[in-house]
C-alpha positions as CSV (number, residue, x, y, z in Angstrom):
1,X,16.2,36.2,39.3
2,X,13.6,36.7,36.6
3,X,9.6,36.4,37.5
4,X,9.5,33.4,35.1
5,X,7.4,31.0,37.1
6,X,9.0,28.3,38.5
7,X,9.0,25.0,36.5
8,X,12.2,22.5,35.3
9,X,13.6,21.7,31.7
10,X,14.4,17.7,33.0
11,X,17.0,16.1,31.0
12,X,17.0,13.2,33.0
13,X,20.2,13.8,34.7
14,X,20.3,17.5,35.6
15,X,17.6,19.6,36.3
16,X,17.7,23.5,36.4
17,X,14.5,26.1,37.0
18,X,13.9,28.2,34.1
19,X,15.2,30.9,35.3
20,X,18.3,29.7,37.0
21,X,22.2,30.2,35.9
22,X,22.5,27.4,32.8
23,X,25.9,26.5,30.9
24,X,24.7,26.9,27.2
25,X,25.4,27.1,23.7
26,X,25.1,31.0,23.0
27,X,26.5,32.4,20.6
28,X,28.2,29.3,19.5
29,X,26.6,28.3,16.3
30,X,26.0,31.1,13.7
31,X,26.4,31.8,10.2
32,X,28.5,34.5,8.4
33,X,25.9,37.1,6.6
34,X,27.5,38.3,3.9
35,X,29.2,35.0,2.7
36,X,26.2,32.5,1.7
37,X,25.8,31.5,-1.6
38,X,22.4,29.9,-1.2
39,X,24.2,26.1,-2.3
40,X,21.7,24.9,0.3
41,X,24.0,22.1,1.7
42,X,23.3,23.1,5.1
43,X,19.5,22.6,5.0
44,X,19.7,18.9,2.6
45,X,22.9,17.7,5.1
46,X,20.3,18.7,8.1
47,X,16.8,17.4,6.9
48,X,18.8,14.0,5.7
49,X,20.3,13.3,9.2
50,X,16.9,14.3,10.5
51,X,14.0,13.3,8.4
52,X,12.3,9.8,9.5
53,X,13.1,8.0,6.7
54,X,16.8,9.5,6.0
55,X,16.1,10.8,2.7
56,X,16.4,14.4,1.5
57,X,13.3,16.5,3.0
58,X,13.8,19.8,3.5
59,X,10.7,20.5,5.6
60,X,12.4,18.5,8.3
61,X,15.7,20.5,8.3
62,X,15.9,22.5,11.6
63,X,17.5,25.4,9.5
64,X,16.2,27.4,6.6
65,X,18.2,29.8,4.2
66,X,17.2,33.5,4.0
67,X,17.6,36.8,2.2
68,X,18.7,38.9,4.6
69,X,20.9,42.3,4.1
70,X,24.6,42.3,4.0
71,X,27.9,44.3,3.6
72,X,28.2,44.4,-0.2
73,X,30.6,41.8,-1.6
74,X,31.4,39.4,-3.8
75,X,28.5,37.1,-2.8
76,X,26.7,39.8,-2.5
77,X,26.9,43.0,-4.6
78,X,24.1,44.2,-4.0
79,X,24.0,44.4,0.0
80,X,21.1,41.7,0.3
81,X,22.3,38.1,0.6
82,X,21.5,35.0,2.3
83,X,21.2,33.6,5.7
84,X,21.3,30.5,7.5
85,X,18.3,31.0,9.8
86,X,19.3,29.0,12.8
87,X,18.3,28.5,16.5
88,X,20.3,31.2,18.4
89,X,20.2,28.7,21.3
90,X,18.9,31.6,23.7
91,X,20.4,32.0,27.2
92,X,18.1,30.5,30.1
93,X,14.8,30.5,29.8
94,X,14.8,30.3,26.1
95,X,11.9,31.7,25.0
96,X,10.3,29.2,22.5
97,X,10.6,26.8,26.2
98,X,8.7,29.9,28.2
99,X,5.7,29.4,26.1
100,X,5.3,25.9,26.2
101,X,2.3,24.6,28.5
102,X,3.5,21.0,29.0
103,X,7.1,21.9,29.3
104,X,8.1,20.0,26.4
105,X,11.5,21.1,26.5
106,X,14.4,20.5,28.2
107,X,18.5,20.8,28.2
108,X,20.7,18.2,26.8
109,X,23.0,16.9,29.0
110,X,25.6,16.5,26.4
111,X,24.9,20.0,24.7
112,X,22.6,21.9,27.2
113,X,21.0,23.2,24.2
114,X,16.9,23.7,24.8
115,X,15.4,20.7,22.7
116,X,12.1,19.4,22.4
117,X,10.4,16.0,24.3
118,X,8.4,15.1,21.2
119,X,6.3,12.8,23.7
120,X,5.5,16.1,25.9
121,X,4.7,18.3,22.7
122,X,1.1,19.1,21.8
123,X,1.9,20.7,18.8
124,X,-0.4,23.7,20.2
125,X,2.0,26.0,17.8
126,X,3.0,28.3,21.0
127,X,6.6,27.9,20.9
128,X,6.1,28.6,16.8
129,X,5.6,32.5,17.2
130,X,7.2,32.5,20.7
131,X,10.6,32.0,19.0
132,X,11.9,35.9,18.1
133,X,14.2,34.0,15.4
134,X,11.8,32.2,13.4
135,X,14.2,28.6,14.3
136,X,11.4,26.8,15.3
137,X,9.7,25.0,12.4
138,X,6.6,23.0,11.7
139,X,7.1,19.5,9.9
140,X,5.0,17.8,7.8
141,X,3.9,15.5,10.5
142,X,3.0,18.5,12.5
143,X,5.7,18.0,14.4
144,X,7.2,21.0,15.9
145,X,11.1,20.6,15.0
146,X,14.5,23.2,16.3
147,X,18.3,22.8,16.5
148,X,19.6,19.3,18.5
149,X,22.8,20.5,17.8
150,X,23.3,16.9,16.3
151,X,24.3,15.3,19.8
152,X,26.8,18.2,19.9
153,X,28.4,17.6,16.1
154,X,26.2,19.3,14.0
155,X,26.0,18.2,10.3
156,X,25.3,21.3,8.9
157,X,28.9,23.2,9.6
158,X,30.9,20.0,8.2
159,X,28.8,20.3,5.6
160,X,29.4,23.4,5.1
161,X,32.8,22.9,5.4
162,X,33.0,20.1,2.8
163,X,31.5,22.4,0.3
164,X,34.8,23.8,-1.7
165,X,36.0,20.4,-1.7
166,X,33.6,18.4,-2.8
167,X,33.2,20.9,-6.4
168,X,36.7,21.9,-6.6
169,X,38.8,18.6,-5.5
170,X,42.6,19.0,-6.3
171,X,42.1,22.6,-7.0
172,X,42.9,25.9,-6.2
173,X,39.8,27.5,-4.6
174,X,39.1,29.0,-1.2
175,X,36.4,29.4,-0.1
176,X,35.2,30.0,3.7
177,X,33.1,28.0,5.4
178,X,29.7,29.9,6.5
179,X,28.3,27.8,9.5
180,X,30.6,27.8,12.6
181,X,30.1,25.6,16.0
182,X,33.1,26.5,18.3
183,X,33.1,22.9,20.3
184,X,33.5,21.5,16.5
185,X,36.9,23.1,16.1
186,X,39.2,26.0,17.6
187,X,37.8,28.3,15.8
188,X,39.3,32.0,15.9
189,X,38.2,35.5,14.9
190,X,40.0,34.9,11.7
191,X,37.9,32.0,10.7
192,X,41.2,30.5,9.6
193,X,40.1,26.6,11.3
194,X,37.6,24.3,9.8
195,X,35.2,21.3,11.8
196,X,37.0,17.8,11.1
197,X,35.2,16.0,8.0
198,X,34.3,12.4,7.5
199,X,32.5,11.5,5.2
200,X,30.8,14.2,4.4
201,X,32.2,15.2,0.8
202,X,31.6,11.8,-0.3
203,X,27.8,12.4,0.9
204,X,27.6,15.7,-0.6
205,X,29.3,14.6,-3.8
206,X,26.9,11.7,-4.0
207,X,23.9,14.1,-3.8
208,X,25.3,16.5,-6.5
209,X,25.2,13.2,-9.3
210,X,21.8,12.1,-8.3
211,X,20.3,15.9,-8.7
212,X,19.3,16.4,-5.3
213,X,21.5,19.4,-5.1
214,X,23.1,21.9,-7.1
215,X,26.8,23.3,-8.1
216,X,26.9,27.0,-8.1
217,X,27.9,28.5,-11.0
């Protein structure tokens, strides 16, 4: 047991002391490093499921792409590419949650990822620096905003997913998705299986013709 002081992340059905034994999402949503291109679906898919009025904003994504160094390939030549800077959904107590004085966060039922009561929140900032990731943004409300893990289907991966589709439909072109979220999909050390899609080519596709993103080159 850690010397965390005692205090509850309340979800409304469970409750577990910060420093007790959690179920969680480690290590189950991440990014590839050296396979980014920067297309920066992930962040407009995320900010228009999340921002208040459902347009494209990306200071209300709850991801942001990176440089970050990589194994040199085709992405990246020159052993620096990008990143999809996400929350690493930390094993109990996460530590954006250890710094909060009014206990804003708590686990999702559903998920039991660490998100944040917005009615709690001070927006003192704490949780801001207290994040060793950087995941834990400021929006321009002055909300303080971090991974919901979309109720547990997370728009970013089929997003990222729909990606070689939506440019190249009816051709021959692989490409691998980046973002992965194992209860999405069986997904093996291969990376051979993708999330399920809906709709999500014909949203991406509809945001390439009106501008609001971009097709690589």
């Amino acid at each position: 047991m850690s010397s965390v002081p005692q205090k509850e992340l309340v979800t409304g059905v469970e409750r577990y002391p910060l420093d007790a034994e959690v179920p969680n999402v480690v290590e189950k949503l991440f990014s590839l490093r050296n396979q980014c291109t920067e297309c920066n679906v992930c962040e407009v898919a995320c900010s228009l499921v999340h921002s208040p009025d459902g347009t494209v904003n990306p200071q209300y994504a709850r991801l942001k792409i990176n440089h970050a160094p990589a194994k040199p390939s085709k992405v990246s030549p020159g052993g620096l590419g990008f990143v999809a800077d996400i929350c690493h959904h930390c094993g109990n107590p996460p530590p954006c949650a250890e710094v909060c004085p009014t206990e804003a966060f708590y686990y999702d039922p559903k998920t039991k990822a660490a998100v944040i009561e917005q009615d709690n929140c001070i927006q003192c900032m704490e949780c801001v620096p207290g994040c060793p990731f950087d995941t834990v943004f400021v929006a321009p409300s002055g909300e303080l905003l971090k991974c919901d893990l979309c109720g547990g289907d997370p728009v970013c991966v089929k997003a990222c997913a729909a990606r070689p589709e939506m440019l190249n439909e009816g051709k021959q072109y692989v490409r691998l998705p980046v973002l992965f979220y194992s209860e999405q999909a069986d997904f093996n050390k291969e990376h051979k299986q993708v999330p399920e899609m809906g709709d999500e080519v014909g949203m991406m596709q509809a945001m390439l013709e009106a501008g609001k993103i971009s097709s690589p080159a």
